[in-house]
N, C-alpha and C positions, 0 to 999 in steps of 0.2 A: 726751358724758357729763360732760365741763366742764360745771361751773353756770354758766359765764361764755358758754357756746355760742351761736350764733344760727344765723340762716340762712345764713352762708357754713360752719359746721361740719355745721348740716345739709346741705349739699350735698355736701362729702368722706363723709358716712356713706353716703349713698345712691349716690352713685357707686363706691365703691370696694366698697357692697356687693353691688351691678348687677355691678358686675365680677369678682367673687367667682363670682357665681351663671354668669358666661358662661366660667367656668375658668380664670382669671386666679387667679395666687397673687400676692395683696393682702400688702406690706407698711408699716403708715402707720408714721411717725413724726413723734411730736405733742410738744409744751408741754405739760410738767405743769401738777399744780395740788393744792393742800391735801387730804390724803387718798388721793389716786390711789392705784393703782398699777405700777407700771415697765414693767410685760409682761400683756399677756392677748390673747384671743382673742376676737372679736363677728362674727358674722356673718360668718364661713370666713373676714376676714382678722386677719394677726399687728398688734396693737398694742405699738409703744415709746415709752414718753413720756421726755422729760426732767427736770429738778426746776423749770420754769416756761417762761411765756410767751419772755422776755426771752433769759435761759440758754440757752435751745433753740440759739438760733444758735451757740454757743460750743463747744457739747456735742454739738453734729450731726456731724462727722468721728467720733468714738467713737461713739456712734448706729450713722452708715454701717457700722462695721465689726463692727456686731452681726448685720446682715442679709446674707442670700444674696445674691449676686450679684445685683445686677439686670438684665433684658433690656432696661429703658424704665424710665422715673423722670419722674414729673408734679411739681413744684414749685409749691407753691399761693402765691400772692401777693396773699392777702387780709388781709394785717395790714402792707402797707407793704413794709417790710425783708426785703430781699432776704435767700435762704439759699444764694446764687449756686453752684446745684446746677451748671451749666456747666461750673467750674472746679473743683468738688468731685469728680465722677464721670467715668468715661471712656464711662459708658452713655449712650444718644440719651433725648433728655428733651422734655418738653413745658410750658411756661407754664400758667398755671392764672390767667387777669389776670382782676378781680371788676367795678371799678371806678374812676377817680381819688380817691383818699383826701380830694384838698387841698378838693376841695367837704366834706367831712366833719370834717376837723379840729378848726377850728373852736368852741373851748369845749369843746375835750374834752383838747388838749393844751397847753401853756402855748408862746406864741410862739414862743420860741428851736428850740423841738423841733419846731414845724409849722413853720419854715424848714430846717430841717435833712431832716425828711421831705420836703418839698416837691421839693429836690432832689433828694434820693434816688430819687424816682419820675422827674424829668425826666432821671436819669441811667441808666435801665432799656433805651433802646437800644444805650446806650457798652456796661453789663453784658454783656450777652445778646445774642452777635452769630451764635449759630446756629440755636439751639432756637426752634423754631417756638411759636405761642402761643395760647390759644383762649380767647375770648373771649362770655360767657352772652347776648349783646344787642348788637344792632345800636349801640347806642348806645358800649355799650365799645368793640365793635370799631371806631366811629369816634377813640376816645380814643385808642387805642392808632395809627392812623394820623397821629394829631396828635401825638403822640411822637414821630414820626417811624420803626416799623417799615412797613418794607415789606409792603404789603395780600398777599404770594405769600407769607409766612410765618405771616397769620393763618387762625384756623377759629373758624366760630360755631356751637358749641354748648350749646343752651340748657338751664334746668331744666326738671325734670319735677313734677309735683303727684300726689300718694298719692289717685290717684282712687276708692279704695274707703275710704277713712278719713271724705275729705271728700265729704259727697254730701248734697242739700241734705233737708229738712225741713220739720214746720208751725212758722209765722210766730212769736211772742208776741203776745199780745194787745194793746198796744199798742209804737209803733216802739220799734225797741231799734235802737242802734248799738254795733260794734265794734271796738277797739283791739287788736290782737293782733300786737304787737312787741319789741325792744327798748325800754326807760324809758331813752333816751339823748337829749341836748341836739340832737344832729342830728338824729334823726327829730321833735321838736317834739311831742311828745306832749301840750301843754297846748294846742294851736290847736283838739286835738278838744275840750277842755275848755271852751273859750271859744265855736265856734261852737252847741255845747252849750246855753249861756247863753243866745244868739241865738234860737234855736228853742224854748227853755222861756218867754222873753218874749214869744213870737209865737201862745203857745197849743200848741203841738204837745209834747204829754204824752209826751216819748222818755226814755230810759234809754241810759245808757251804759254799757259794760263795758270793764274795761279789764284786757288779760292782759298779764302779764310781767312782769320785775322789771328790774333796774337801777337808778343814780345819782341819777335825777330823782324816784322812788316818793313820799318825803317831799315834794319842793314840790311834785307833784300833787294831792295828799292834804290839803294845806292850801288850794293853791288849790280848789278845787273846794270846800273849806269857805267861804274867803272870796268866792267866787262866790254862794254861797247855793244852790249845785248839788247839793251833797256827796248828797242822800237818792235824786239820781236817778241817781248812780256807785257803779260795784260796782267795786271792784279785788282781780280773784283771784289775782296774784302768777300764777307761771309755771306752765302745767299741761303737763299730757304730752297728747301728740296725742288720746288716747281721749277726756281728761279735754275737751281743747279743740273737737273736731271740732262733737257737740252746740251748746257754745252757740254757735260761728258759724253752725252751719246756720238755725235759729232767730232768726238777725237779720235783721235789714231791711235795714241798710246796712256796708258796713265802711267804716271811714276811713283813709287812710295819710297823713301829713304830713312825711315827710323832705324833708331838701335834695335826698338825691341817692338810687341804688340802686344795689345790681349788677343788679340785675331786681325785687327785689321778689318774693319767694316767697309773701307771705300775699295778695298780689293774686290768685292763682293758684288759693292753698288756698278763701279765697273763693268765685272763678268755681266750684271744683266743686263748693260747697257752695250753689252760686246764687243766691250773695248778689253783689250788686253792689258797685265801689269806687270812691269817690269820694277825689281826692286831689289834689294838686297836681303840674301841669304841668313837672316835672325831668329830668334823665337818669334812665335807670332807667327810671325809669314810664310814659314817654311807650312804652318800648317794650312792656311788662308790662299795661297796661290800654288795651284797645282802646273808645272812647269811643262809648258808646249801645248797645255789644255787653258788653264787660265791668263798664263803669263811663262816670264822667263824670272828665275832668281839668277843672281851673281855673288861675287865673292864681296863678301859685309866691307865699307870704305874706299871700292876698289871705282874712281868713277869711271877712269876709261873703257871699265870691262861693261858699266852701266852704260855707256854712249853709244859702245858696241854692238848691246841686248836693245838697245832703242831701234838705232839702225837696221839690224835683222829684221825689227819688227815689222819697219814702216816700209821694207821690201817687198816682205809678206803680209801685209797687214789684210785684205782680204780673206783670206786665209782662217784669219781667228774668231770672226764675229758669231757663227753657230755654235764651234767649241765654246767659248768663252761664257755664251747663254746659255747653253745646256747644263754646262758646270752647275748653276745655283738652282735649277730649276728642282722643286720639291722642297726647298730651304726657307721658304717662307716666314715670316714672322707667325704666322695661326700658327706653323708648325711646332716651332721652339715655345710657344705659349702653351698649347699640350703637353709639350716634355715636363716645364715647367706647370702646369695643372698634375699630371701625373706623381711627381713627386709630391708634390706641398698636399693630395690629397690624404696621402699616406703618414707623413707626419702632421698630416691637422689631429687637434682634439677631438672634431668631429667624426674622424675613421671608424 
């Protein structure tokens, strides 16, 4: 419900509301933000927020003492900084690790403070010397091994995709490609803009669309003027899943261009939409896009080889729409809510 949300806030929704539904009494406690408000109820679980991002950490011991006891306590660790629940609760608790931040940094925090995170993340074994930890991707859970936790302490489990939301559709008449992300300096959201270029120079009459909002909206907006592109970019700002399901199903291609991912969910939403992704070869996506089944990966920064893997696609883009659905099919969000019921029954107090 943050405007500031993405795909690691969509993941606590959907998990915690899988877990609502399997009789789990859900208590989140989140980071305000302008307008909220402090307490409410979404989908059978209790929400407390604090009065922001930052504050939360400060504000969490009063927080903890608003809630019932807990039997098990998951601590998500997708914005870096620790809420070092360990030391906070006497309940068995569980990690929630997304990804390595320090690939992402990068232009998004001013130096002194991406050394200071950096650590912060190399010091996450020293932290957390019980609680076991689970990890969305093979790729993390190699992260997390290179940390140095012990592989008998981690679990891999992955996201699910809203396979009835997304499910694919007819074409557009000619190729359209799609951007359906955060507008942040790490996912590169101008490389689709530029391979773009590439392809309108070559004759092939595509369209881009671009969802989401964030930091970057204005230089995209201009670039794509100064490319001489701008008439064949649509930017719809952030839609809600109804609003967004239709025009991906109806693309030809999606594009992803980040450094890095915890998994990359709109690869996902994609495949059930059967649309294929093309994107570059990173953590994250090497494990999120299965190559000639879901999409094509390419060599990380490399656009032309990205304009390339587009072109190939929108040759054969028929081609892909069965694979690409099949890929997620049994991936369901009820599914990942069981993986997740399965472990947290085992470390409840209740077992």
């Amino acid at each position: 419900m943050n405007p500031l949300a993405g795909g690691a806030e969509r993941g606590i929704l959907e998990i915690c509301s899988g877990l609502c539904r399997l009789g789990w009494d859900v208590q989140l406690i989140a980071g305000g933000y302008p307008g909220c408000v402090s307490e409410e109820r979404l989908n059978g679980m209790r929400i407390m927020r604090g009065s922001g991002p930052a504050l939360i950490h400060i504000e969490l011991p009063a927080l903890l003492k608003r809630c019932d006891p807990p039997d098990v306590v998951i601590e998500d660790l997708g914005h870096v900084v620790p809420f070092l629940g360990e030391k906070l609760t006497r309940a068995p608790g569980v990690l929630f690790f997304r990804h390595l931040h320090r690939r992402t940094l990068a232009g998004q925090v001013p130096l002194p403070a991406r050394i200071i995170l950096e650590a912060i993340e190399r010091a996450y074994p020293a932290l957390y010397r019980r609680w076991p930890l689970v990890a969305p991707s093979p790729g993390a859970f190699a992260d997390l091994e290179a940390l140095g936790f012990d592989g008998t302490r981690l679990h891999l489990i992955g996201y699910g995709v809203d396979l009835e939301t997304f499910r694919p559709g007819g074409l557009t008449e000619n190729p359209s490609l799609i951007y359906f992300a955060g507008l942040r300096k790490y996912k590169r959201p101008q490389h689709v803009l530029y391979a773009l270029k590439i392809l309108i120079e070559r004759g092939v009459n595509s369209n881009l669309f671009i969802a989401g909002s964030g930091p970057e909206l204005a230089s995209l907006m201009k670039l794509s003027r100064d490319l001489g592109i701008d008439s064949h970019v649509t930017f719809t700002g952030k839609l809600r899943d109804s609003e967004l399901s239709p025009l991906v199903s109806r693309s030809w291609v999606h594009v992803q261009c980040s450094v890095a991912e915890g998994w990359g969910m709109t690869t996902d939403e994609a495949a059930a939409s059967g649309v294929p992704t093309v994107a570059y070869r990173v953590p994250g996506l090497i494990d999120s896009v299965s190559p000639g089944i879901s999409g094509t990966l390419v060599e990380d920064g490399n656009i032309a080889a990205l304009a390339n893997a587009i072109a190939a696609v929108i040759d054969n883009r028929r081609d892909w729409t069965s694979r690409c659905r099949e890929s997620v099919l049994g991936r369901s969000w009820e599914t990942v809510a069981r993986g997740w019921d399965t472990l947290l029954s085992r470390l409840s107090t209740r077992s």
